[in-house]
C-alpha positions in Angstrom: 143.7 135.5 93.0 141.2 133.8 90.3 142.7 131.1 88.0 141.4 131.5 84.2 140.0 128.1 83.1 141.4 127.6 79.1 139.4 125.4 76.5 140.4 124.3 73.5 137.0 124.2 70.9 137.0 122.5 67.3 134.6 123.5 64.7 131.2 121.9 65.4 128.0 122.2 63.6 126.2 122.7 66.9 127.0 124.3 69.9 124.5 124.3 72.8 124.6 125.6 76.5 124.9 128.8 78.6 127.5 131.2 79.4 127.7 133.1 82.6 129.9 136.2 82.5 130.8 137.8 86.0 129.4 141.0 86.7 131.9 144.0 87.4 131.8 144.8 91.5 133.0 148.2 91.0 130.7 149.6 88.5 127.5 147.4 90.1 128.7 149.1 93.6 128.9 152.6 92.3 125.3 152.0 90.5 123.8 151.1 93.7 126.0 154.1 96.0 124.6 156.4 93.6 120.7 154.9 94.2 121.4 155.4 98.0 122.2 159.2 97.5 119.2 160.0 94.9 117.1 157.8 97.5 118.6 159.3 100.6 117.4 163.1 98.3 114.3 162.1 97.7 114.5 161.6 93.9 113.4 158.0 93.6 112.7 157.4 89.6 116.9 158.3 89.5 117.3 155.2 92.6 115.1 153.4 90.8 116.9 153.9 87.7 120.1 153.1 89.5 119.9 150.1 91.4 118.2 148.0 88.6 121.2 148.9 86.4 123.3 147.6 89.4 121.3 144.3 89.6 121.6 143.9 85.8 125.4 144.1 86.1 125.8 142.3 89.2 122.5 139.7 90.0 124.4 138.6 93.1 125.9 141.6 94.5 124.4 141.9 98.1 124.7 145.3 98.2 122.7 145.5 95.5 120.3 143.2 96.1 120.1 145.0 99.8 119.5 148.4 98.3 117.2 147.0 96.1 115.3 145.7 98.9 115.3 149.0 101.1 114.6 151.6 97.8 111.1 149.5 96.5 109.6 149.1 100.5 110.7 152.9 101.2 108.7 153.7 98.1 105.5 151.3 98.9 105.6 153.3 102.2 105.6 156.6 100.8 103.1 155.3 97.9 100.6 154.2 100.6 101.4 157.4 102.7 
């Protein structure tokens, strides 16, 4: 169970910094399940497509980033086939 960290801001005329929002695990891991199948079916643009929308939503997912991994060497193979 997470614990929501609360803050209280007053008006400023300048607010500086960066804001990190957690991707969503269920929609990055359905994103990258779906590049596995049009991989596995040989319709790579569509896994392509797929996984980088996975990796947008979730940078850190290792599913992802593993699928991601396997989808652009499987395609350098079959490029240099």
């Amino acid at each position: 169970m997470s614990v929501a960290a609360t803050a209280t801001i007053s008006p400023a005329s300048r607010v500086q910094g960066r804001l990190t929002v957690p991707g969503d695990k269920s929609i990055s891991h359905r994103y990258a399940l779906l590049a596995a199948l049009y991989d596995r079916r040989g319709w790579h643009s569509y896994a392509q497509a797929e996984i980088k929308a996975a990796i947008r939503l979730d940078p850190n997912d290792q599913l992802s980033k593993k699928l991601h991994r396997k989808i652009l060497t499987s395609q350098a193979y079959r490029q240099s086939a």
